[in-house]
C-alpha positions in Angstrom: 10.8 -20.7 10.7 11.9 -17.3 10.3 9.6 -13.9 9.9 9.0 -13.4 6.4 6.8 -11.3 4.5 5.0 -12.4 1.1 2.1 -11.7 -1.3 -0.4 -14.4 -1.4 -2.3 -14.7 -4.5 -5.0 -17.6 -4.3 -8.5 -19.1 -5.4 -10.3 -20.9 -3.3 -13.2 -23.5 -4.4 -16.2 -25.9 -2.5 -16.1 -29.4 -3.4 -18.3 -32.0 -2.8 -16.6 -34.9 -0.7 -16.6 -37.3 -3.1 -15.0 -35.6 -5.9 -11.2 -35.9 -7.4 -8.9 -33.6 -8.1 -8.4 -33.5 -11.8 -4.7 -33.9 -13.9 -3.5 -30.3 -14.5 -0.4 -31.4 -16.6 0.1 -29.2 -19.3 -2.7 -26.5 -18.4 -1.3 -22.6 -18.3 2.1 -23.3 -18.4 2.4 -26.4 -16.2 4.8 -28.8 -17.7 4.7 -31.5 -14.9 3.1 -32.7 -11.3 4.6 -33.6 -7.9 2.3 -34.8 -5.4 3.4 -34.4 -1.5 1.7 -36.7 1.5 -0.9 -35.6 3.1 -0.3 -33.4 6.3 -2.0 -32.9 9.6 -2.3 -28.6 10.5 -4.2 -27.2 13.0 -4.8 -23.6 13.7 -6.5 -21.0 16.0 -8.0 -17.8 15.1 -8.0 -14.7 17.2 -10.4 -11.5 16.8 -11.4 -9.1 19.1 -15.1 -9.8 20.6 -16.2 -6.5 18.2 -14.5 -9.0 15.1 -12.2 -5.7 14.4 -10.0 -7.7 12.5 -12.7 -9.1 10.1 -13.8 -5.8 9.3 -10.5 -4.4 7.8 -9.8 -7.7 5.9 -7.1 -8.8 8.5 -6.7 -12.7 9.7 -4.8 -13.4 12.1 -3.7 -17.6 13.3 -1.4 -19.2 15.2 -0.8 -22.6 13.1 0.9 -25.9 13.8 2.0 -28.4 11.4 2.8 -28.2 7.7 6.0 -26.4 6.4 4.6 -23.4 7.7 3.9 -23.7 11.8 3.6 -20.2 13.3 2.2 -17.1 13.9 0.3 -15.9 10.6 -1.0 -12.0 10.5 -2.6 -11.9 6.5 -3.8 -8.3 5.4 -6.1 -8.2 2.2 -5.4 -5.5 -0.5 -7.7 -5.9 -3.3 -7.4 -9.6 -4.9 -4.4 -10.5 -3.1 -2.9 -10.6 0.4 0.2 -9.3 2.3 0.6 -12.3 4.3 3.7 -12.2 7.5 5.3 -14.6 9.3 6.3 -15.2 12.3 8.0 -18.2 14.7 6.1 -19.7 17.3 8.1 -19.0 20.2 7.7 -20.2 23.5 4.1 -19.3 23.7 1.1 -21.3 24.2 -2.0 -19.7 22.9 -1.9 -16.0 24.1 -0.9 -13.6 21.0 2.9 -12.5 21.5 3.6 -8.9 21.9 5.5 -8.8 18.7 2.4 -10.2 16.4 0.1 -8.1 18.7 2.0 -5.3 17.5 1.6 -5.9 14.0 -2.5 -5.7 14.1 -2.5 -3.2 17.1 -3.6 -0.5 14.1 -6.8 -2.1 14.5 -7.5 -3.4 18.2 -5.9 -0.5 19.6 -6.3 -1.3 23.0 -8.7 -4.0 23.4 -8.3 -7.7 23.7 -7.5 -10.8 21.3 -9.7 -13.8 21.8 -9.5 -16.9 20.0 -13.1 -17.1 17.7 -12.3 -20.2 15.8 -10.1 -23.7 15.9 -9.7 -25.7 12.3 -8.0 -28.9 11.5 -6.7 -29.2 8.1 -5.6 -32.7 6.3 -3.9 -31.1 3.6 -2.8 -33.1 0.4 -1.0 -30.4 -2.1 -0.2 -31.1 -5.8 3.1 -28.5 -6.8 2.4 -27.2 -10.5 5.7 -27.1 -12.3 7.5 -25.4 -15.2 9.2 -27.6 -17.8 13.1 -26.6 -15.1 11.1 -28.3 -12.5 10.2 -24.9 -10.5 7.6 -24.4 -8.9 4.6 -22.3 -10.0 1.9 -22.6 -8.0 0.3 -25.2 -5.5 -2.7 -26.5 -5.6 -4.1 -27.6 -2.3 -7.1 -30.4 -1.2 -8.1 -29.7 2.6 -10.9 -31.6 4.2 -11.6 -29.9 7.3 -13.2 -29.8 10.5 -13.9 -26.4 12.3 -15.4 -25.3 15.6 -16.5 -21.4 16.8 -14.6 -20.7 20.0 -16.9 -17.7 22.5 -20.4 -18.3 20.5 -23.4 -19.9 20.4 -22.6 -22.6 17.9 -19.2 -23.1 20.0 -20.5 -27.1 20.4 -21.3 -27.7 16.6 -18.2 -28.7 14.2 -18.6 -27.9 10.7 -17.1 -30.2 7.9 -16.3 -29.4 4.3 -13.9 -29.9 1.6 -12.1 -27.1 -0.5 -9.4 -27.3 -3.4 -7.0 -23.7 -3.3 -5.4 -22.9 -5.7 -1.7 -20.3 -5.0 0.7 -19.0 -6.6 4.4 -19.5 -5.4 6.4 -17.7 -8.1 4.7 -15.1 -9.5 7.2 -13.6 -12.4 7.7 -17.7 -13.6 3.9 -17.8 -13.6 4.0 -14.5 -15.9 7.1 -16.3 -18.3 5.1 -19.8 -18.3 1.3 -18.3 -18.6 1.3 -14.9 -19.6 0.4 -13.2 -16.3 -1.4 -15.0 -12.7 -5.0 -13.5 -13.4 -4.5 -16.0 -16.7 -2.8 -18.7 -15.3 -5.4 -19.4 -12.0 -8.0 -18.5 -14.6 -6.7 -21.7 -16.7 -6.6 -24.0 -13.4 -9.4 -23.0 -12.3 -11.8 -24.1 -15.8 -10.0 -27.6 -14.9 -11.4 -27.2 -11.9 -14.5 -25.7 -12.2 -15.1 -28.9 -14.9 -14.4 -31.3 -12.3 -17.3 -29.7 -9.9 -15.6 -26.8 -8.2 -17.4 -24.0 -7.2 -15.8 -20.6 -6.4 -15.7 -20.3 -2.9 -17.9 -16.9 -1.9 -15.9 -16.9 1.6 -12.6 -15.1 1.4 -11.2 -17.5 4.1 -12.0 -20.6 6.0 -12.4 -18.6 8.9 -15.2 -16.7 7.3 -16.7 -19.9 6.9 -17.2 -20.6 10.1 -17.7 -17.1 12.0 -18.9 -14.9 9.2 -17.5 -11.6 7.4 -17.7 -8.5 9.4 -18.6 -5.0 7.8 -16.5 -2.5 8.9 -18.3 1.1 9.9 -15.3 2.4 8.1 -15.3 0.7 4.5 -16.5 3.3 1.8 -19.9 1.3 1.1 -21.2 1.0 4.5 -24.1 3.6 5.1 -23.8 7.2 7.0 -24.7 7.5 10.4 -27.0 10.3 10.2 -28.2 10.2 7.4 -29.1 6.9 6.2 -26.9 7.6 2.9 -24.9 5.0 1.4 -21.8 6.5 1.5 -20.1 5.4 -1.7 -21.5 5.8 -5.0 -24.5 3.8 -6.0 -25.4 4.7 -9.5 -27.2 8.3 -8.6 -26.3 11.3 -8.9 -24.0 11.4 -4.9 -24.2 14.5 -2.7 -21.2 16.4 -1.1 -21.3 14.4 2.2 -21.4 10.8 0.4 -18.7 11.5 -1.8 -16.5 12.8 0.5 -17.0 10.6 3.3 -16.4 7.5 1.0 -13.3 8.9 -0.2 -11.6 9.6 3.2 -12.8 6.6 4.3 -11.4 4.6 1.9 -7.9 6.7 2.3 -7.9 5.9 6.1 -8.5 2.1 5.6 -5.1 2.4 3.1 -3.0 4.0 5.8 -4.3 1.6 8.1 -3.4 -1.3 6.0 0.3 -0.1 5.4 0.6 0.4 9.4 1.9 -3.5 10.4 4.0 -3.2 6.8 5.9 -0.2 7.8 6.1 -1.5 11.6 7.7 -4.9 9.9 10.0 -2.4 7.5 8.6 -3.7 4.3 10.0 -2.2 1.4 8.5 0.9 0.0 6.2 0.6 3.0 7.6 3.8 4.6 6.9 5.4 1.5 3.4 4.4 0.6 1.8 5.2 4.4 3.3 8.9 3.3 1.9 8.6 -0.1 -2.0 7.9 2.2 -1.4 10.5 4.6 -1.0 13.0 2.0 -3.5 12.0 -0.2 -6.2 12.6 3.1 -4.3 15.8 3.2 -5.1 16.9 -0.6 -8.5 15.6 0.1 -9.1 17.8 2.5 -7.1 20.8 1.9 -8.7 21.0 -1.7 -12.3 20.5 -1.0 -11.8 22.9 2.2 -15.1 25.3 1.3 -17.1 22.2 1.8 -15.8 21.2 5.0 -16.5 22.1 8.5 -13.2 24.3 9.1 -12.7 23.6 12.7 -13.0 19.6 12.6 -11.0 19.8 9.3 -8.1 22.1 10.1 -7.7 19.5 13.5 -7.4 16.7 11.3 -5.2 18.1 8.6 -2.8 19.0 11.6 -2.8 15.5 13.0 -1.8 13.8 9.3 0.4 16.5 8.9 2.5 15.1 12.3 2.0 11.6 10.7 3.6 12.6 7.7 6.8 14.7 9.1 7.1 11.3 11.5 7.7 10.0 7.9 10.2 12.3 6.2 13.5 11.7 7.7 13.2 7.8 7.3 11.7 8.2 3.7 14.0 10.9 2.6 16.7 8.9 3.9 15.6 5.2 1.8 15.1 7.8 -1.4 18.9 8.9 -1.5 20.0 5.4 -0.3 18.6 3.7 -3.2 19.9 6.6 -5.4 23.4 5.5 -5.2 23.5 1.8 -7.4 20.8 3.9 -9.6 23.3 6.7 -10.3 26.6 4.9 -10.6 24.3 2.4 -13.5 22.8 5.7 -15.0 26.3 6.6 -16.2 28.0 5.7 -19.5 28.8 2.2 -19.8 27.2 1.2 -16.3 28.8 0.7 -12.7 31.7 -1.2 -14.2 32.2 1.6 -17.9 34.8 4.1 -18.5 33.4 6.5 -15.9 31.8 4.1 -12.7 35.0 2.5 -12.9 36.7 5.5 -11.6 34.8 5.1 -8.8 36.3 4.1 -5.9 34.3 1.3 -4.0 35.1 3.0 -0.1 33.0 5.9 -2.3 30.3 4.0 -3.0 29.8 2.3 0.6 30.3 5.5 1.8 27.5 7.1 0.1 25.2 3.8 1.0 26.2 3.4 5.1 25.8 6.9 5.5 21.9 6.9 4.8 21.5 3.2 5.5 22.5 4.7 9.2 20.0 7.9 9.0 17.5 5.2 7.9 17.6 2.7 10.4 17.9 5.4 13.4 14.6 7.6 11.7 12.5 4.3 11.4 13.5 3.5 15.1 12.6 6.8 15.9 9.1 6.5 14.0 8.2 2.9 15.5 8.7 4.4 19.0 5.9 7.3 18.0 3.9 4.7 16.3 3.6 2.6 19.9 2.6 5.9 21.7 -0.6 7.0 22.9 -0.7 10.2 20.8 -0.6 7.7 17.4 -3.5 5.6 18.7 -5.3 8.6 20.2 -5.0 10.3 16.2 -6.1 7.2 14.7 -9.1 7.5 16.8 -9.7 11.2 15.9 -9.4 10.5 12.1 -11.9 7.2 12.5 -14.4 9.7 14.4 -13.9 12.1 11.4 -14.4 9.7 8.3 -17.4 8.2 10.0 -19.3 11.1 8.1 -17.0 13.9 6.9 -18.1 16.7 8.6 -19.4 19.8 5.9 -19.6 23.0 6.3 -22.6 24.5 8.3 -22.7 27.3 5.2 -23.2 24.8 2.2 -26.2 25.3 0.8 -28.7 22.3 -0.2 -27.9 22.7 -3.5 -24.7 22.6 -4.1 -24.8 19.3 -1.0 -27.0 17.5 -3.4 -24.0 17.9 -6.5 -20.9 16.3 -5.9 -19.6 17.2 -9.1 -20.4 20.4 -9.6 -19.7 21.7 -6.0 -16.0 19.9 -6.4 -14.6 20.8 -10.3 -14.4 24.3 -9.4 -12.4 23.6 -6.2 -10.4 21.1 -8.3 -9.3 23.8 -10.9 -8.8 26.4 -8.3 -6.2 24.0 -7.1 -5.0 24.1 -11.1 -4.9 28.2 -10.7 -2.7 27.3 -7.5 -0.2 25.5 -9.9 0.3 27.4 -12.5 0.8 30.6 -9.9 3.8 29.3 -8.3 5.1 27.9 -11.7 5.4 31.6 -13.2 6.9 32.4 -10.0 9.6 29.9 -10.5 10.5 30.8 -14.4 10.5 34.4 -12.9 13.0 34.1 -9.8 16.9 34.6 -10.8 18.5 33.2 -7.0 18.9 29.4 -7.9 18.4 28.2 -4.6 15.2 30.2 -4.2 14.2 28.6 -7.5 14.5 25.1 -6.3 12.7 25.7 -3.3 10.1 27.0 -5.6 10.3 23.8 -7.9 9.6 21.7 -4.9 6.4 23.4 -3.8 5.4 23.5 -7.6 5.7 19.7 -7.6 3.7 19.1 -3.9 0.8 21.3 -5.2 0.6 19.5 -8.2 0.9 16.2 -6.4 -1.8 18.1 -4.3 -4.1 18.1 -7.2 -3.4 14.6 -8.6 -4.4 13.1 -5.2 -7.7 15.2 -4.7 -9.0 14.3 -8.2 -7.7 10.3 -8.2 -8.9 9.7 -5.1 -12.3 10.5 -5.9 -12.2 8.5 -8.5 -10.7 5.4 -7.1 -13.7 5.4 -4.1 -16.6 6.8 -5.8 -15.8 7.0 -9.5 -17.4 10.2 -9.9 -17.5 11.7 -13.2 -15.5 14.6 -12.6 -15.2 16.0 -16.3 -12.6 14.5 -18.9 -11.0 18.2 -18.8 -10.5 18.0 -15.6 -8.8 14.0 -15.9 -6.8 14.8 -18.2 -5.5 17.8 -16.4 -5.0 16.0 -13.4 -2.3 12.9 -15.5 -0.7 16.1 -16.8 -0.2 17.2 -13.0 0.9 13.7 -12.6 3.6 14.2 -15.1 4.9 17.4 -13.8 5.2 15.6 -10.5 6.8 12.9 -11.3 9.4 15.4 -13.6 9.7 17.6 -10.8 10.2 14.4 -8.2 12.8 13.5 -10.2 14.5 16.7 -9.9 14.0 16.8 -6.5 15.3 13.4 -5.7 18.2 15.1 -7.9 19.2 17.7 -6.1 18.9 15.4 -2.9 21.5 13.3 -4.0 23.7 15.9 -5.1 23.8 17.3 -1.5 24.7 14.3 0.0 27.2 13.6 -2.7 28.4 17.0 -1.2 28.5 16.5 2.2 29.4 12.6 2.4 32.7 14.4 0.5 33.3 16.9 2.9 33.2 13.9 5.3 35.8 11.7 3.5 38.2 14.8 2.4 39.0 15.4 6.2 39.6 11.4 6.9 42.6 11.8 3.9 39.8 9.8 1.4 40.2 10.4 -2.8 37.4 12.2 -3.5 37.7 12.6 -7.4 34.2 10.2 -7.5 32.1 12.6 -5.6 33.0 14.8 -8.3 31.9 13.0 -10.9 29.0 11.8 -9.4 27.9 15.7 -8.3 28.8 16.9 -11.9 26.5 13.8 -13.3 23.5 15.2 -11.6 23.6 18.7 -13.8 22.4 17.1 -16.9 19.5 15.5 -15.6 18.2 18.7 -13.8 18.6 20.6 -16.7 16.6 17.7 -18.5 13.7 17.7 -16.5 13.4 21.5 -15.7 13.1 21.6 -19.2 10.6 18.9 -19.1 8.4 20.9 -16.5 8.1 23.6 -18.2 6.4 21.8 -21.0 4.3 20.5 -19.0 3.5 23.9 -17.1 2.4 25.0 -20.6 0.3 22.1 -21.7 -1.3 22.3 -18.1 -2.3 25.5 -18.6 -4.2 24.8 -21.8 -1.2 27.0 -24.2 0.2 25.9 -27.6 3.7 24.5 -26.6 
């Protein structure tokens, strides 16, 4: 078995024992049936003796038998699961530094125990298309489990469960219209047979429990009794804040292990959290205590330059298949045919190089004592945001109305900079000006979405639909950005092969390609500058 990485997207139902699994021929897609022999697995869960796994939705097994024997670390983000990996090595039945690594986000320094032994017979049915790939599997385990380091460590529980996965995803989408429909099919063939949706995200949880984490964006405030997310009332300043860093602090956690394993876009998403905690606090400042905030903001603001090499890097990377296919007739036209192909690999090794070394660079600072000792300080923070000792009763007791106003001051902040750009002549200067234009308006999309997304707060529809305009004119300006990126290492990477003798005719055209598609969304900014702030266009 080799490490792999993979979304897992699965139902799980309680059976009775006696019950048989129905014929799902023909049902969402599924043209015909293969049925495998049973198999024998067996599998050990670890925990720490606090269950800090449990509470941030992480499982971790070591697992023997079946196709997939080995080290299994699976991370839940919303109705599915990152699940990785890993070979069982030489190791008996302590956790190997490598897997420990991947959950050490979470444990930080304390101990894996084992909290739980199953043994699975396992008889799967694979769901076909009418080519004879597979779509999903559906599984019938009868199991026996036993808690390892509790009370109930003697008593063995038995039950039965049917699961139902999907293996291929965008076939599932061709065949069924989309997975949500397709497991939502299987599972009324199910359900009709006597299956019951399972309330227990895992087996495990079956036999040790679900843990609340102190952290999650529901669980109550420390101090003051509150529930910190929003429960239907009208939510105070301290609720509504706390839940939303809170639930911005268990995001970066859960991209930690994928940016330590170099999942795609994993680099780039752990940025996209640390900024958003960032916006948070930066806009909503005047309600914050300014001593505990200003630390805090300085410690994601490390965690996010840790970030920027190895991110800018993967951006311009990517760039250079996108750019060569963006021009007339493709890769392979009139024009990308010009293109040498020592151009193009030179363009790709360059920042595949800068990549690998600023991801090294940023797993080494990751291991460190400062990251965990950060982690820590941001965990003591979201506990219960800290407000400012100056906030008066009122305007504690009204989220909304203490937060709009700070939310369009951040609007005021945009627009100022953006009539500073259409007014500066130096076209360097300008750029420089476009880039902080697009990171305050990325400032205000994150303040005002993130709120949303953890509370749902009604912050004002004017106010919405401000903020997707900001969205917009970041995502215009990004492109720009990521322009003007690519154009200087067009640039320099020419520089580099006009001293080794190299044609360089294709950095030309490449650089020269760029020109239109600044001037195309420069244009597009400005629009957007003007609908933003509320003028006829």
């Amino acid at each position: 078995m080799t490490e792999t990485v993979q979304v897992e997207i699965e139902r799980k139902y309680d059976i009775d024992g006696q019950a048989s699994l129905p014929r799902l021929n023909g049902v969402s897609g599924v043209a015909r049936v293969r049925y495998r022999p049973p198999m024998a697995l067996e599998a050990v869960y670890f925990d720490t003796a606090d269950r800090d796994l449990s509470a941030n939705d992480v499982t971790l097994r070591r697992r023997t038998g079946g196709t997939d024997a080995g080290w299994h670390v699976k991370i839940g983000k919303g109705d599915r699961r990152i699940e990785m990996q890993s070979p069982l090595g030489s190791e008996e039945l302590s956790v190997p530094r490598r897997i420990l690594d991947l959950v050490r986000v979470h444990v930080h320094g304390k101990d894996l125990v084992q909290i739980a032994r199953l043994n699975t017979l396992r008889s799967v049915v694979d769901l076909m298309d009418g080519q004879g790939h597979p779509l999903a599997e559906v599984s019938d385990d009868q199991v026996a489990a036993m808690s390892v380091g509790f009370r109930a460590e003697s008593r063995v529980q038995h039950w039965r469960e049917w699961e139902v996965e999907v293996i291929d995803a965008g076939r599932v989408t061709s065949s069924a219209g989309g997975t949500q429909d397709f497991l939502d099919g299987v599972g009324q063939v199910l359900e009709t047979a006597g299956a019951r949706v399972s309330a227990a995200g895992s087996k495990v949880e079956k036999v040790v429990g679900k843990t609340t984490d102190p952290l999650d964006p529901r669980a109550p405030l420390v101090r003051h009794g509150e529930t910190a997310g929003h429960d239907g009332g009208a939510p105070g300043v301290r609720s509504v804040l706390t839940a939303t860093v809170r639930a911005q602090v268990r995001t970066l956690k859960g991209w930690d292990p994928l940016v330590r394993r170099n999942v795609e876009d994993s680099v780039h998403q752990y940025r996209v959290s640390c900024r958003t905690l960032r916006s948070i606090l930066q806009t909503y400042a005047p309600l914050l205590d300014a001593g505990a905030t200003k630390a805090v903001v300085k410690d994601l603001k490390k965690l996010g330059q840790l970030l920027s090499v190895a991110r800018d890097a993967e951006v311009v990377r990517d760039q250079v298949a996108e750019r060569l296919e963006a021009l007339p007739g493709g890769a392979r036209g009139p024009v990308g045919g010009l293109i040498p192909g020592r151009t193009v690999r030179r363009l790709q090794q360059s920042q595949a190089r800068t990549y690998d070394l600023a991801h090294a660079r940023q797993l080494k600072r990751m291991r460190s004592e400062w990251y965990f000792e950060v982690l820590d300080r941001l965990d003591a923070f979201a506990l219960e945001v800290p407000l400012s000792a100056e906030l008066s009763a009122e305007a504690e007791s009204g989220a909304a109305e203490a937060m709009v106003p700070l939310a369009a001051d951040q609007v005021d902040a945009v627009l100022a900079l953006a009539a500073a750009v259409a007014s500066e002549q130096d076209h360097e200067a300008r750029i420089e000006l476009m880039h902080e234009v697009r990171k305050e308006a990325k400032r205000l999309r994150y303040a005002v979405k993130a709120v949303q997304e953890a509370t749902g707060l009604d912050l004002g529809t004017e106010l919405v639909a401000r903020m997707k305009t900001a969205k917009r004119l970041q995502e215009a300006l990004g492109e720009h950005r990521d322009s003007v990126m690519f154009q200087e290492h067009v640039l320099d990477t020419s520089r580099t092969a006009a001293q080794k003798g190299e044609d360089t005719f294709g950095y030309g055209v490449l650089f020269a390609a760029e020109v239109a598609t600044q001037a195309r969304t420069e244009a597009e900014a400005e629009a957007l500058v003007t609908k933003l702030a509320g003028r006829p266009s």
